[in-house]
PDB file of N, CA, C and O in Angstrom:
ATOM      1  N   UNK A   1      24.024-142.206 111.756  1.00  0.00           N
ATOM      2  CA  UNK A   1      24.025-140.757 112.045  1.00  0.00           C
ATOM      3  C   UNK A   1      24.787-140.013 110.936  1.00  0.00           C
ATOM      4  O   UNK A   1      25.895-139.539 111.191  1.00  0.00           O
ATOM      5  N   UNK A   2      24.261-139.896 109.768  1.00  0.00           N
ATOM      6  CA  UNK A   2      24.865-139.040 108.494  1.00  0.00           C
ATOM      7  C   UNK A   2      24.579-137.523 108.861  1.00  0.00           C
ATOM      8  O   UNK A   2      23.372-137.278 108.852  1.00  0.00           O
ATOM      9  N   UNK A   3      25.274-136.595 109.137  1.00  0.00           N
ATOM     10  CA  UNK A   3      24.865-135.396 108.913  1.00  0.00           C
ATOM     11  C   UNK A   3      25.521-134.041 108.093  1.00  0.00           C
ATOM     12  O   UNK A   3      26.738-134.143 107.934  1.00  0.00           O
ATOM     13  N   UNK A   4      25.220-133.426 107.824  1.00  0.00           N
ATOM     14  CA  UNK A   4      26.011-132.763 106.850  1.00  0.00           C
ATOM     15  C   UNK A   4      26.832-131.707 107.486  1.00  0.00           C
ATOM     16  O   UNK A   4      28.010-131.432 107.259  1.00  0.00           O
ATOM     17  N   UNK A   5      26.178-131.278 108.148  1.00  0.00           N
ATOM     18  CA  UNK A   5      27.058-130.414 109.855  1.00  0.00           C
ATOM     19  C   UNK A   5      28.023-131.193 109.938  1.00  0.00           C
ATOM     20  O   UNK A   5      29.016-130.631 109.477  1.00  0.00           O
ATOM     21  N   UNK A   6      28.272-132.325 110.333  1.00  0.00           N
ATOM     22  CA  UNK A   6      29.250-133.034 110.998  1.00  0.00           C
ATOM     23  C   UNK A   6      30.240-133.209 109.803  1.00  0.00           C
ATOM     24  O   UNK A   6      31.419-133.235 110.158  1.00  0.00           O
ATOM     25  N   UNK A   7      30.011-133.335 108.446  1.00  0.00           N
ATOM     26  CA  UNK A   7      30.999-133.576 107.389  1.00  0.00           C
ATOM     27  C   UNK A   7      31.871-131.953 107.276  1.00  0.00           C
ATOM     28  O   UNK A   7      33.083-131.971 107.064  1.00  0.00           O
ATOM     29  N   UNK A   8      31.004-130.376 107.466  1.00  0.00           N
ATOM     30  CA  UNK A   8      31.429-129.803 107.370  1.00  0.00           C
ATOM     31  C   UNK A   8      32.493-129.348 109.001  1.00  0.00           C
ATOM     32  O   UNK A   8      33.391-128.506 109.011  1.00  0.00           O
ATOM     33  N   UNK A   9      32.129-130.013 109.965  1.00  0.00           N
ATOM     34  CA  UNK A   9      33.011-129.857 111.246  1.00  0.00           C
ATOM     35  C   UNK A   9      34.311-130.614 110.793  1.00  0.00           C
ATOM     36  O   UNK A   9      35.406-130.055 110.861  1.00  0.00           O
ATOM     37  N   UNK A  10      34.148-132.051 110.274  1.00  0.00           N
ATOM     38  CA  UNK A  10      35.302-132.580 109.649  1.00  0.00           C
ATOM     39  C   UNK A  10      36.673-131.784 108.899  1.00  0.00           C
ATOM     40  O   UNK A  10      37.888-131.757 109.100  1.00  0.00           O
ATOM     41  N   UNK A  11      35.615-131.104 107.823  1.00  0.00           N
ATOM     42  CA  UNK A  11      36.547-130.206 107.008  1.00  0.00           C
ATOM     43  C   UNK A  11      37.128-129.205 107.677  1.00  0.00           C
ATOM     44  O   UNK A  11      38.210-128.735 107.326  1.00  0.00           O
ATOM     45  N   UNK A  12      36.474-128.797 108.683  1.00  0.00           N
ATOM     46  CA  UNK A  12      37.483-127.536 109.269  1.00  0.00           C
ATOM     47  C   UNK A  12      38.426-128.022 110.052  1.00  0.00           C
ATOM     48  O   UNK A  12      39.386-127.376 110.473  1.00  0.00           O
ATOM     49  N   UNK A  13      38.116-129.521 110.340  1.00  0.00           N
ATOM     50  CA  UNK A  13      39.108-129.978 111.535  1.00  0.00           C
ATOM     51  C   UNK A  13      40.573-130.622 110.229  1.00  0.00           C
ATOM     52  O   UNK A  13      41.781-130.677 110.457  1.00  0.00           O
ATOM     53  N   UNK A  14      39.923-130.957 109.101  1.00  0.00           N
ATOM     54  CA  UNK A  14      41.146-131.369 108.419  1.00  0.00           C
ATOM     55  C   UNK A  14      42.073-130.225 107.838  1.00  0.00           C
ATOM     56  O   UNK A  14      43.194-130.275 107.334  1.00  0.00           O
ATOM     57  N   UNK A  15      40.954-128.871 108.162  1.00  0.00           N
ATOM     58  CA  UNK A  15      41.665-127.790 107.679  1.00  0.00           C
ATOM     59  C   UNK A  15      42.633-127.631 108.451  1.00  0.00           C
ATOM     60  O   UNK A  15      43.659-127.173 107.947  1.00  0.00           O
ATOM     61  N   UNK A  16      42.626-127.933 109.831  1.00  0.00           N
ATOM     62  CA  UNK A  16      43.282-127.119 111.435  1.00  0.00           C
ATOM     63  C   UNK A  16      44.597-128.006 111.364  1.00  0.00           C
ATOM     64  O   UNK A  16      45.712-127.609 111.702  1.00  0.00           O
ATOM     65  N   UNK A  17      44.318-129.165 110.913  1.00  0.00           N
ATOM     66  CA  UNK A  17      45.305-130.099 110.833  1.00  0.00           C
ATOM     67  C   UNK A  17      46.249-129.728 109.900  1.00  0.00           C
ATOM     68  O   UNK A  17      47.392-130.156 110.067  1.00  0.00           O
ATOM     69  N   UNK A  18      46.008-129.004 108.931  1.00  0.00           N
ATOM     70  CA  UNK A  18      46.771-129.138 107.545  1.00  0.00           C
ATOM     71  C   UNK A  18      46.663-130.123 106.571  1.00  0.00           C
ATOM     72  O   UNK A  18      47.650-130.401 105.889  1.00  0.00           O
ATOM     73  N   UNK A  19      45.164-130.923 106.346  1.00  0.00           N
ATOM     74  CA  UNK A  19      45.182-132.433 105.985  1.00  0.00           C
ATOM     75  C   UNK A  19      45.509-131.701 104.193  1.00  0.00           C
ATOM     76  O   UNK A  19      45.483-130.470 104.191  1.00  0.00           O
ATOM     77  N   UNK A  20      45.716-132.188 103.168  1.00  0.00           N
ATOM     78  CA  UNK A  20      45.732-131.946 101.676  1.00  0.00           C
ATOM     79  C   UNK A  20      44.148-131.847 101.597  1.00  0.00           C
ATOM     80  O   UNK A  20      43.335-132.092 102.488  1.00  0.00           O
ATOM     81  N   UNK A  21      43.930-131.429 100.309  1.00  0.00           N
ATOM     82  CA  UNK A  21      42.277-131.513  99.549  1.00  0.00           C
ATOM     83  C   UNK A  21      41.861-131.879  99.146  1.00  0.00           C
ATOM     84  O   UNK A  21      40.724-131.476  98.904  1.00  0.00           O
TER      85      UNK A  21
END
C-alpha cells in the first residue's frame, strides 16, 4: 500500500511532532 497521500499525512504528522527535516 504505497501512497503518496499517506507520505504527505506523515509529513504533517512529523510536522505536529516537531520531528527535524
Amino acid at each position: 500500500m504505497n501512497s503518496p497521500d499517506a507520505q504527505e499525512i506523515v509529513n504533517k504528522i512529523n510536522e505536529a511532532i516537531g520531528a527535524p527535516p
